[in-house]
C-alpha positions as CSV (number, residue, x, y, z in Angstrom):
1,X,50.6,-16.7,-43.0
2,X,51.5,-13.7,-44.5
3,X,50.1,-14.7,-48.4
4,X,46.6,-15.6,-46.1
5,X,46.6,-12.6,-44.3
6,X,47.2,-10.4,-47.5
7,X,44.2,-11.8,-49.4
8,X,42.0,-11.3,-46.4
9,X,43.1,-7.8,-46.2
10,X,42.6,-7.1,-49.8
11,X,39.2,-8.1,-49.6
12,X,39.0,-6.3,-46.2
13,X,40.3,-3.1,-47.7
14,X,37.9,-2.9,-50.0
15,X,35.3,-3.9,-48.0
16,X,36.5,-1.4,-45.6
17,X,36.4,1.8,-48.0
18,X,32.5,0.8,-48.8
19,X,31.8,0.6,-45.6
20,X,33.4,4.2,-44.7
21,X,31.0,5.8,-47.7
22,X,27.7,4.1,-46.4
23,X,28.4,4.5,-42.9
24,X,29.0,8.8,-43.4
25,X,25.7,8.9,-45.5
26,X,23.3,6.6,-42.8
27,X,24.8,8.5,-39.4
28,X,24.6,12.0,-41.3
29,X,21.1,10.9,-43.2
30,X,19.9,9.4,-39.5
31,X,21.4,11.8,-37.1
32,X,22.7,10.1,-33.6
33,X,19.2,8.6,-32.3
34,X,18.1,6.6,-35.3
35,X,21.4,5.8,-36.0
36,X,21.3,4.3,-32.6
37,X,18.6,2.3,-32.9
38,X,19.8,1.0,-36.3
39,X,22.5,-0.4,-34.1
40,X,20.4,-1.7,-31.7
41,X,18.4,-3.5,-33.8
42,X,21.2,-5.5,-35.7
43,X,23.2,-5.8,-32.6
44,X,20.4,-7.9,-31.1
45,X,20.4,-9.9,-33.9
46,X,24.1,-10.7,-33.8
47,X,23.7,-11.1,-29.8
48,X,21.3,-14.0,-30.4
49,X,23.1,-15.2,-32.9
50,X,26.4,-15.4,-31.1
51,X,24.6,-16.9,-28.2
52,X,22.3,-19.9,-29.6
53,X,24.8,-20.6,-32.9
54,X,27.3,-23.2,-33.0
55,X,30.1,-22.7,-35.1
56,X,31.7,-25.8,-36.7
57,X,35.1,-23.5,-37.9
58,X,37.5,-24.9,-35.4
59,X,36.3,-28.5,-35.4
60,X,36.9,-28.3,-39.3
61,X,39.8,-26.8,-39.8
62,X,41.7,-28.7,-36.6
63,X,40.1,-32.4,-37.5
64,X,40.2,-31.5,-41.4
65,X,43.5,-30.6,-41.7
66,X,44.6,-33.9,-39.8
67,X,42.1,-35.9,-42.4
68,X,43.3,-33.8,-46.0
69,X,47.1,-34.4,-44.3
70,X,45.8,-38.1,-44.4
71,X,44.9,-37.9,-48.0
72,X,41.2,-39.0,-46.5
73,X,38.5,-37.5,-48.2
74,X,35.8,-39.8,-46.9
75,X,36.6,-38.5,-43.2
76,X,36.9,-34.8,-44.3
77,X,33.3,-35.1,-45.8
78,X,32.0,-36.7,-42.7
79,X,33.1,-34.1,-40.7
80,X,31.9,-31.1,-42.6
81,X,28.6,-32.7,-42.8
82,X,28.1,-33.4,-39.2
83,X,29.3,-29.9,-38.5
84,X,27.0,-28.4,-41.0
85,X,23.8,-29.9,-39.6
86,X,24.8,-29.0,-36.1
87,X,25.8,-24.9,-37.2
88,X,22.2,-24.6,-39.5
89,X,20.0,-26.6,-36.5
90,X,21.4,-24.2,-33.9
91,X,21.2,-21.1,-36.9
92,X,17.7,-22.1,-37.2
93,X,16.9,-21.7,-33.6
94,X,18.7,-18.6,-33.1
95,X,16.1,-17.2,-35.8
96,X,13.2,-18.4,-33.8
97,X,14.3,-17.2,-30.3
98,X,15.1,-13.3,-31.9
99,X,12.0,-13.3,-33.0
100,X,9.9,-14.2,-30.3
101,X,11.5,-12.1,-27.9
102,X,11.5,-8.5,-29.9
103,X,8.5,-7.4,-27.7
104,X,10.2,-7.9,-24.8
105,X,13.5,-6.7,-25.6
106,X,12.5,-3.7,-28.1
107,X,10.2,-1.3,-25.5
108,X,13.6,-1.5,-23.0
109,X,15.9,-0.3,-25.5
110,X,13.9,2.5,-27.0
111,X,12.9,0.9,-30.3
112,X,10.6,3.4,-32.3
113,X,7.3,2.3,-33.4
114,X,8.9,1.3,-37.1
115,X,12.1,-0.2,-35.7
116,X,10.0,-2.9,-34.0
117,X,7.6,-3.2,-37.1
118,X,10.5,-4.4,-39.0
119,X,12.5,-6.3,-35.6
120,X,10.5,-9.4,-36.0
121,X,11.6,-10.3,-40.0
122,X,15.3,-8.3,-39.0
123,X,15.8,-12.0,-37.1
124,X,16.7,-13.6,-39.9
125,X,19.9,-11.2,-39.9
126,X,21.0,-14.2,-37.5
127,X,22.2,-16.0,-41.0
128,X,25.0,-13.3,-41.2
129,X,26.4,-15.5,-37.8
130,X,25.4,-19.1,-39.5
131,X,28.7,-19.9,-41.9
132,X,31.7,-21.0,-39.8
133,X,32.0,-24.6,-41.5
134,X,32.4,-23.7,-45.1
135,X,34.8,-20.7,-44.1
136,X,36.8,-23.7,-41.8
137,X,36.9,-25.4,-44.6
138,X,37.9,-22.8,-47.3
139,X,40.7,-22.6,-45.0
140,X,41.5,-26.1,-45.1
141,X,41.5,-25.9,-49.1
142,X,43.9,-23.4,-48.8
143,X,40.9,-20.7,-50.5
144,X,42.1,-17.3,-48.8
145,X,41.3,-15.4,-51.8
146,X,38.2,-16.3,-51.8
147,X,37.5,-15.6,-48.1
148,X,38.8,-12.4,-48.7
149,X,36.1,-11.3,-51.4
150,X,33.7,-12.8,-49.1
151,X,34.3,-9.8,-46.9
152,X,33.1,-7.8,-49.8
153,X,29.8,-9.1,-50.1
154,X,27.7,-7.5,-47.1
155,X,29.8,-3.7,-47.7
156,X,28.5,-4.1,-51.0
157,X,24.8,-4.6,-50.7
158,X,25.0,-1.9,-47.5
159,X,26.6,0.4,-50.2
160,X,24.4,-0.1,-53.3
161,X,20.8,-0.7,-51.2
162,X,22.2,2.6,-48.9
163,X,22.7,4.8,-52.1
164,X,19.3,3.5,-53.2
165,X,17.6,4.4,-49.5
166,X,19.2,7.8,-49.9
167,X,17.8,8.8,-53.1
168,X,14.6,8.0,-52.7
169,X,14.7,9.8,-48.8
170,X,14.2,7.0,-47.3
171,X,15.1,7.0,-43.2
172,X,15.2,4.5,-40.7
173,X,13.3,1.3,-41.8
174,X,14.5,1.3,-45.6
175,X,18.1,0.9,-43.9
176,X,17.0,-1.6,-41.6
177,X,15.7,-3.4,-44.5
178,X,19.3,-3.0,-46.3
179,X,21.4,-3.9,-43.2
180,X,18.8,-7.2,-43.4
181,X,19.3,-7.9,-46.9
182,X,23.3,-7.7,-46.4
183,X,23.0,-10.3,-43.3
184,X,21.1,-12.7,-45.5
185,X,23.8,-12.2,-48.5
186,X,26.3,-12.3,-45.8
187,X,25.5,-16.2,-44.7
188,X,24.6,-17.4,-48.3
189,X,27.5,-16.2,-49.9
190,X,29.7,-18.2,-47.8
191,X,28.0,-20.9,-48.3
192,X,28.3,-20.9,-51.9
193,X,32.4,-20.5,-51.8
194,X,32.5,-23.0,-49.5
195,X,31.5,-25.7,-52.7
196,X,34.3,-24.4,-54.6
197,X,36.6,-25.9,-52.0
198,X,34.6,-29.2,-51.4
199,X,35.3,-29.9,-55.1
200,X,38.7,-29.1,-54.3
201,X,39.1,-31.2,-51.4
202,X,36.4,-34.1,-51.9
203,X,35.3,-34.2,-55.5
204,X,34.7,-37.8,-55.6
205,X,32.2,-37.4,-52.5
206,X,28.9,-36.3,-52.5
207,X,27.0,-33.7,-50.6
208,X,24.5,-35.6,-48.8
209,X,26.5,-38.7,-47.1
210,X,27.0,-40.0,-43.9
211,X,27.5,-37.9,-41.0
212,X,26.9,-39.6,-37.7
213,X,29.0,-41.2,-35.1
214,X,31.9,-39.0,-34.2
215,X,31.4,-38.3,-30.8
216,X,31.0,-42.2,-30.1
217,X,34.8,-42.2,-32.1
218,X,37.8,-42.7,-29.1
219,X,39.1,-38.9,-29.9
220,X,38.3,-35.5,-28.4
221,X,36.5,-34.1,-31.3
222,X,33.3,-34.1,-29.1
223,X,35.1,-32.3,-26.6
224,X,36.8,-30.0,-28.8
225,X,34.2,-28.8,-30.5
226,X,32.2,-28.3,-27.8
227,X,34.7,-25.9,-25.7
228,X,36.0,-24.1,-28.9
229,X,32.2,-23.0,-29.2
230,X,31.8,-22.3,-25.8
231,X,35.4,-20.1,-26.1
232,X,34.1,-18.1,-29.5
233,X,30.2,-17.6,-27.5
234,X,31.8,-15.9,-24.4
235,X,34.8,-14.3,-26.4
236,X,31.5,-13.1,-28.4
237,X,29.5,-12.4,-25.9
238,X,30.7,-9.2,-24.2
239,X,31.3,-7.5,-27.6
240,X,27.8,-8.3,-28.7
241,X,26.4,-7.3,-25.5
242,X,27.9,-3.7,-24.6
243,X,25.9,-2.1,-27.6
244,X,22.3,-3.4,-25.7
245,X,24.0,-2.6,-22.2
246,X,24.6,1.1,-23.4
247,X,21.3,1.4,-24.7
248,X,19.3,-0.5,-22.2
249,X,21.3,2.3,-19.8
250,X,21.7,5.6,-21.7
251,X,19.6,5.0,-24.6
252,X,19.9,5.0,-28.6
253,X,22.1,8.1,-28.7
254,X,24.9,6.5,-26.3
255,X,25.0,3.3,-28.5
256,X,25.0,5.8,-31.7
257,X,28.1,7.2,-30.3
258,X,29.6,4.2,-29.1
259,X,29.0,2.2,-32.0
260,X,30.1,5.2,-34.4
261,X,33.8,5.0,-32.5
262,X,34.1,1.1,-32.6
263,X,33.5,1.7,-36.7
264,X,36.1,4.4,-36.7
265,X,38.7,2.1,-35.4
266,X,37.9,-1.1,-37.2
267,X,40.8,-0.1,-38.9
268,X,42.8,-2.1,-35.5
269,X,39.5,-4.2,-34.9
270,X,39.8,-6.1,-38.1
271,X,43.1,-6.9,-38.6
272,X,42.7,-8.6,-34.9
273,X,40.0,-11.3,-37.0
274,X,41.6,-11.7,-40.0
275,X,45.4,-12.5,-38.2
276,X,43.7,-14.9,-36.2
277,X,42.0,-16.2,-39.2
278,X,45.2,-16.3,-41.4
279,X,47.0,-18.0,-38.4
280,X,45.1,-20.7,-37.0
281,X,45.4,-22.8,-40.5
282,X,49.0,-22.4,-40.6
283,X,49.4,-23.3,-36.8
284,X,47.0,-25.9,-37.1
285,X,49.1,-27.6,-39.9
286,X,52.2,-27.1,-38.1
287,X,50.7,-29.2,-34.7
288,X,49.8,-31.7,-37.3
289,X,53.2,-32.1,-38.7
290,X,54.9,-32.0,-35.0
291,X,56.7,-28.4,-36.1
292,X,56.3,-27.1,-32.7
293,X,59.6,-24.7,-32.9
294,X,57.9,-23.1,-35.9
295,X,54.8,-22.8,-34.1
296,X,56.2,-21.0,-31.4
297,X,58.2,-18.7,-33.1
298,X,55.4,-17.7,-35.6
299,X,53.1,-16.9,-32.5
300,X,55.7,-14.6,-30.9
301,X,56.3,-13.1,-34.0
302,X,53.2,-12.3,-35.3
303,X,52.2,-10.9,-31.9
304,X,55.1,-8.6,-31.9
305,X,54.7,-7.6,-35.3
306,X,51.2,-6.7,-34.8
307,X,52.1,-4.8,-31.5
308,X,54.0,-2.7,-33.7
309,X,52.3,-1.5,-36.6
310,X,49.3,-1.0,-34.8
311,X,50.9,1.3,-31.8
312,X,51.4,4.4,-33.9
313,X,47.6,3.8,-35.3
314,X,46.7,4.1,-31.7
315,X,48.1,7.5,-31.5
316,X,46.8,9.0,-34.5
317,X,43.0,8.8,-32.9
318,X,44.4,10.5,-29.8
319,X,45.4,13.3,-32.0
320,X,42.4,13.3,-34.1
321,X,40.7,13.9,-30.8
322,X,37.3,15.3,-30.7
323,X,37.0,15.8,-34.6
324,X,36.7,12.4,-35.8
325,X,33.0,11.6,-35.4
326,X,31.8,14.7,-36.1
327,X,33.5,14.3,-39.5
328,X,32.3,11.1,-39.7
329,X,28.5,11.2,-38.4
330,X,27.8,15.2,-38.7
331,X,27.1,17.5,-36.2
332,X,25.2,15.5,-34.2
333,X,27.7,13.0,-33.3
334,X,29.8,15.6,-30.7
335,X,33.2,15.1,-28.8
336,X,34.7,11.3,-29.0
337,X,38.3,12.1,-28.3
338,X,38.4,10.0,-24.9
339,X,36.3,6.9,-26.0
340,X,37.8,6.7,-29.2
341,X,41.3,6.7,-27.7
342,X,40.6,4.1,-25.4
343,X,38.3,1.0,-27.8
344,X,41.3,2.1,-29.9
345,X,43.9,1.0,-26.9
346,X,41.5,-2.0,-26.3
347,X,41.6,-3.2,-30.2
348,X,45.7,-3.1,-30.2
349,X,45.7,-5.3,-26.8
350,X,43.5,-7.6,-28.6
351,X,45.2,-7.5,-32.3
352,X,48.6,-9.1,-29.8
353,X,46.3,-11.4,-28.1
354,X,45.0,-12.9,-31.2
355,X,47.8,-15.1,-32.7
356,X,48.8,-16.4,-29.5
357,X,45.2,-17.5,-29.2
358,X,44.9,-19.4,-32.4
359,X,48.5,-21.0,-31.2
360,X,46.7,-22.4,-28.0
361,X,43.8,-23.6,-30.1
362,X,46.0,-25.1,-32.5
363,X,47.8,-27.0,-29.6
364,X,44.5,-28.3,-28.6
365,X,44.3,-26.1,-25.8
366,X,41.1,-24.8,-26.4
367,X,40.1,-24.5,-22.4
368,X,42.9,-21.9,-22.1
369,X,41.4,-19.2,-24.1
370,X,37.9,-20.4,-22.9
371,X,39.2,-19.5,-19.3
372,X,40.7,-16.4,-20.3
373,X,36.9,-15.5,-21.8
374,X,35.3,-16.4,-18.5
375,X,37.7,-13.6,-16.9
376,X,37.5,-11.2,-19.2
377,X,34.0,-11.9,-20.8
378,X,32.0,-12.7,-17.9
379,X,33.4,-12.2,-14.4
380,X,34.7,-8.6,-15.7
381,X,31.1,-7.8,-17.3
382,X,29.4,-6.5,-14.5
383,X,31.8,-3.5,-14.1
384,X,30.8,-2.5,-17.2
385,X,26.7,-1.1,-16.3
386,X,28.8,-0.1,-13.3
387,X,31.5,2.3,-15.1
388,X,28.8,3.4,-17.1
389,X,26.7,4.5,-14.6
390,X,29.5,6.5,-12.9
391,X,31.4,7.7,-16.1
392,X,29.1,8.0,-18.6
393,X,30.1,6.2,-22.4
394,X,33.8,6.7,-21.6
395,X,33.2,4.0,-18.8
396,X,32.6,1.6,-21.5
397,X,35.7,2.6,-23.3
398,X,37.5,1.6,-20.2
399,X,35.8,-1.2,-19.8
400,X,36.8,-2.5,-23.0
401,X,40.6,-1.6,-22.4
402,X,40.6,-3.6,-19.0
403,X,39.2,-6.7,-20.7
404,X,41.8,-6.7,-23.3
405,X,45.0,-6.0,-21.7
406,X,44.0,-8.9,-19.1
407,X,43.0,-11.2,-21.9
408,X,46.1,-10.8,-23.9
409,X,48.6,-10.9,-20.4
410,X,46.8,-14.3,-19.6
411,X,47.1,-15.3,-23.2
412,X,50.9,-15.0,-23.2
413,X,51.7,-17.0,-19.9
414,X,49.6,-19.5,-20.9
415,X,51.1,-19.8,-24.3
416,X,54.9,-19.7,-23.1
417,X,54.0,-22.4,-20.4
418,X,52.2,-25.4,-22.8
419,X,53.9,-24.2,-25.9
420,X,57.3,-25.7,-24.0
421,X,55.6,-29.2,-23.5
422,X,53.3,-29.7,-26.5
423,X,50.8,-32.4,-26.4
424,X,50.9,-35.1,-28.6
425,X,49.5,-35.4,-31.8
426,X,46.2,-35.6,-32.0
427,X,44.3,-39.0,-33.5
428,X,42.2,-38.6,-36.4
């Protein structure tokens, strides 16, 4: 888990220091408003995205591993291709719906005259969302390197199509057009390293093959794969949705703010993806072997372990107080020492919370973490227009904290209660 998680942050580092020298020159070249509505405009995209997409990750790595353990090639092909029509159907229709809804949804959250001009064709950002199955199945192939320059690929367009946007003086819709153009790359590229592993994995079978007829097969993929998506739309959903919920509320320059302090501290956002990412293949492999004291003890472990590193990060943006988006966004992005210190608070809760999720998954608990989403994601999202009526931005800040300190205390008592009586092992 460690080797995985160290070629996803390798790729993330980098990834991370392009995305520090674009994001300084767009807030400082925008100023806090048109920043905003950048964020506006590609957080509705993702919203829609995560709504209406289906993601085929868990499905493939869970039911893949069991096949590729098999030495079954035939079944591993099936199920990548079933999954693949199903994510680009649904991708498809996410495109459509974004677009046919920017004139109702734009006016609402302040959109300038430009930022809807270039809304409609900004839909097609919904593609960045569209690649869970080949990344499952990179994972399956064991391909964490390449996952991890995959997180290279959207920093590097921002940074090269930004530098380009700055010279020329471009302003808000040449770097909508960039943040498009790095969705687009975003999807494809995945795409693309997901072949390297199919000729890994399944060299003898082709592309186009058979794909129907396992949901009518006497397992629970159908039902897997149908919570898991549920679980990673609602886990999705609140994330996705406070961005429009600030600026549906307070306008472009609250998102600019609020979105300029979840960037400053996607340095304990990230990690919190890519653990769960490196995990769930080594957990799923692990059910499928019956190593159920190993699982267990790598989910308390990594939680722990991730607790700790990330607690002193925490308390460096305290002390960076009100200085940090100012030095990040310019003079026009002012105070942040409160909502920065508590999304910060919120990402360590959930950086604990997310190995002991993947665990549950990997037991084939799926409906566990799909329960704790309906807590957290929906029955806890209507404080959140609520605390920001009454407290301003910082009331989002605290709503983010609540959500992820219950999420990750219902994570562990679940975990500790069906980690002691594991379920069988799954069919294939």
């Amino acid at each position: 888990m460690v080797a995985n998680l160290a070629h996803l942050l390798g790729g993330k580092a980098a990834a991370g220091l392009m995305s520090l020298v674009y994001l300084i020159i767009v807030a400082r070249t925008l100023g806090v408003r048109d920043y905003g509505m950048l964020v506006l405009v590609n957080s509705y995209a993702l919203f829609v995205g995560s709504l209406l997409a289906f993601s085929g990750f868990h499905g493939v790595v869970r039911y893949g591993s069991l096949a590729a353990a098999e030495n079954d090639p035939a079944r591993l092909a099936r199920i990548v291709r079933f999954m693949a029509v199903v994510e680009l159907g649904f991708g498809l229709l996410a495109v459509l719906v974004a677009a046919a809804a920017v004139p109702l949804v734009g006016p609402r959250l302040g959109w300038s005259p430009d930022a809807m001009r270039i809304a409609v064709p900004y839909s097609l950002a919904v593609l960045a969302t569209v690649r869970a199955t080949p990344q499952g199945l990179l994972q399956v192939a064991g391909r964490f390197d390449l996952i991890g320059i995959h997180q290279a690929v959207s920093p590097t367009v921002r940074l090269i199509g930004t530098l380009l946007i700055w010279g020329i003086g471009g302003g808000l819709d040449g770097f909508l057009f960039v943040w498009l153009l790095s969705s687009v790359a975003e999807g494809v590229a995945m795409w693309v390293l997901g072949l390297i592993a199919w000729r890994k994995l399944m060299a003898s079978e082709p592309l186009r093959g058979p794909w129907r007829g396992l949901l009518r097969e006497p397992t629970d993929f159908g039902r897997f794969i149908l919570v898991t998506n549920l679980d990673i739309t609602l886990r999705e959903l609140a994330p996705n949705l406070a961005p429009l919920t600030i600026g549906w509320v307070l306008g472009p320059v609250a998102a600019g703010l609020l979105s300029l302090a979840q960037r400053a501290t996607t340095l304990l956002d990230q990690p919190s993806k890519l653990l769960s990412q490196a995990s769930y293949a080594v957990l799923a492999d692990q059910v499928a072997h019956g190593r159920f004291d190993q699982l267990r003890h790598t989910v308390w472990r990594s939680a722990t372990i991730a607790g700790a590193l990330a607690a002193p990060i925490v308390v460096a943006f305290w002390a960076a107080g009100n200085h940090l988006l100012p030095f990040l966004g310019g003079h026009t992005f002012q105070g942040g020492a409160v909502i920065v210190t508590l999304i910060a608070g919120a990402r360590l809760a959930a950086l604990i919370a997310s190995p002991i999720a993947a665990g549950l998954t990997a037991l084939g608990k799926p409906q566990r973490s799909m329960a704790v989403t309906l807590v957290t994601n929906l029955a806890l999202y209507p404080l959140l227009p609520l605390l920001v009526l009454w407290l301003g931005l910082h009331g989002a800040g605290l709503h983010a904290l609540f959500q992820n300190v219950i999420a990750t205390g219902m994570l562990i008592v679940f975990f500790a209660r069906d980690a002691r009586d594991p379920p069988p092992r799954p069919a294939s």
